[in-house]
N, C-alpha and C positions, 0 to 999 in steps of 0.2 A: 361392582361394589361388594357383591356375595363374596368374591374372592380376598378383599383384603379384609372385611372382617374374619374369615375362618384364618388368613394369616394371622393375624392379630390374637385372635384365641389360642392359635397351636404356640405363636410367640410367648403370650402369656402361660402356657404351661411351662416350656422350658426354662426361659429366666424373666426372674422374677420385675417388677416392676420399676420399682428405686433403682434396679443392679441400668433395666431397660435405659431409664432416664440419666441415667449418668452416663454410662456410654456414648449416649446421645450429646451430651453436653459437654464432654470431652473430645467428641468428630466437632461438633459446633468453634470449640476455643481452637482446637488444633488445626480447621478447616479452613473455618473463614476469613480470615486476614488474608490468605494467599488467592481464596476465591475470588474476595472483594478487589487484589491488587490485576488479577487478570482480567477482570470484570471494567477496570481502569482503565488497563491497556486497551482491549476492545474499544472503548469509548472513545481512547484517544485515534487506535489509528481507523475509525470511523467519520471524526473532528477532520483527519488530513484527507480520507476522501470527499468529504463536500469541499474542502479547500480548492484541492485537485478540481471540481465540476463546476464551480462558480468565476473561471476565469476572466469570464465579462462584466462582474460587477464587483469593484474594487472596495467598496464600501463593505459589502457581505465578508468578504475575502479577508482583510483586516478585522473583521469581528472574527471571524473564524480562528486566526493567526492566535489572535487576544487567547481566545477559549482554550484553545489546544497548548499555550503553553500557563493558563492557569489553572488547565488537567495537569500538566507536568509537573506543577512546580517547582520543587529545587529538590528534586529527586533524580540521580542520574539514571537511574534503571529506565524509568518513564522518559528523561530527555533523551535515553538511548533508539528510544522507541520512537520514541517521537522525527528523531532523523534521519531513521534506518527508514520511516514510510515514507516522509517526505522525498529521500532519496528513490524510493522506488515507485515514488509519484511525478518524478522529473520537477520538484518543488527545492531549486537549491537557495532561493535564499529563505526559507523557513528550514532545511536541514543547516544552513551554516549558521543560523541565528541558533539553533538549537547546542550545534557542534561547540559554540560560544558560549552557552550557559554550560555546558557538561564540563566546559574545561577550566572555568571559575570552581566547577566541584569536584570534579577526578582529572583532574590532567589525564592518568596514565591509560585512564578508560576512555577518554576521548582522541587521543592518539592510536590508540588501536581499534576505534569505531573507523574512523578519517583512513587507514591502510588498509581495514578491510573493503570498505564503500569504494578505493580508490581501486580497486582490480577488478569489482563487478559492476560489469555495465549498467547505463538507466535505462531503464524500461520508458518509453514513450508514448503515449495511445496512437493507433493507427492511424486517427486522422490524421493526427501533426508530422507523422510519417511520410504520408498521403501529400501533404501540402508542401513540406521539403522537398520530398522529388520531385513534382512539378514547379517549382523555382530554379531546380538545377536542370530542368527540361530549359526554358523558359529562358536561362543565361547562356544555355547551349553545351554545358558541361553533360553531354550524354554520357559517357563512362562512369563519370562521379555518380549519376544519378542511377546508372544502374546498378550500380557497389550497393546504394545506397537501397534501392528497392529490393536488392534480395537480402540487404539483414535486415528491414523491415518486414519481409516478406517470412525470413526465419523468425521473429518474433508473435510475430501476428498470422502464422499459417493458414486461418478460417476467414480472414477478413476480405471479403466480396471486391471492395471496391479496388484496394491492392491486387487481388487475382487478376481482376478486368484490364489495369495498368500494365501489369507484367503480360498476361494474354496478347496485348495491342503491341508490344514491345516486339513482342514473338512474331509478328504478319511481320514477311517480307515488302520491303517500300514504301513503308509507313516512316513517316517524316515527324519527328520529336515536338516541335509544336502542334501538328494534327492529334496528335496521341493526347498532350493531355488534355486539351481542348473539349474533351468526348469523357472524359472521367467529370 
């Protein structure tokens, strides 16, 4: 606290106080509108992670849907945002309902949101990774599912339970339904 009164005093000697407070109030007018719109953003794409976490109860899930796009509102910057996270929450019908308000406001910006989303892959969380390749275990499709475990596997590099699948995969004379049976 010693420290920023002696700043404050050595401030006060070099410029003067009115010259201090206007500066100050001109960072304030020129600052915060951009602060506050980032500040939006965050909000919102924190709105599409609980979206993303609450896939069990569809009640919450649609309050959420609600909020996130009446953070948005009819602003394309925010609906940009809005379905760039959902895209990379594996949430496509909250990015296409989004895609759908952007293009009521910018056509041209929501055609080049839609080209860009359309060459980067979705990110999936590892469970539902996890639970597809033992379905493709499960139908018998073993090659499918092993395509499928290693770009899970490139995705999700640290995740334990994917290791142990691919590890089982690796023993010789392990039989495709034993394997996932044991995950």
């Amino acid at each position: 606290m010693a420290g920023v009164i002696q700043l404050a005093k050595l401030l006060q000697g070099l410029v003067p106080w009115p010259v201090a407070l206007g500066g100050l109030a001109v960072m304030l007018v020129l600052g915060g509108p951009s602060w506050l719109e980032s500040a939006r953003h965050r909000e919102l794409r924190g709105v599409v992670r609980q979206i993303a976490r609450v896939h069990d109860r569809p009640d919450d899930r649609e309050a959420l849907v609600a909020r996130a796009f009446r953070l948005a509102g009819q602003r394309a910057d925010r609906l940009t945002t809005l379905g760039r996270e959902a895209h990379r929450r594996a949430l496509p019908h909250v990015r296409d309902r989004a895609w759908e308000a952007l293009q009521t406001l910018d056509a041209p910006a929501a055609a080049r949101e839609r080209s860009a989303l359309a060459r980067e892959p979705t990110r999936r969380p590892a469970t539902l990774e996890l639970l597809a390749v033992e379905a493709l275990f499960a139908e018998g499709a073993v090659d499918a599912a092993r395509m499928r475990l290693r770009a899970a596997r490139a995705q999700h590099p640290q995740d334990e339970a994917l290791q142990r699948l691919s590890q089982q995969l690796d023993t010789p004379g392990a039989q495709g339904a034993e394997r996932t049976q044991s995950v």
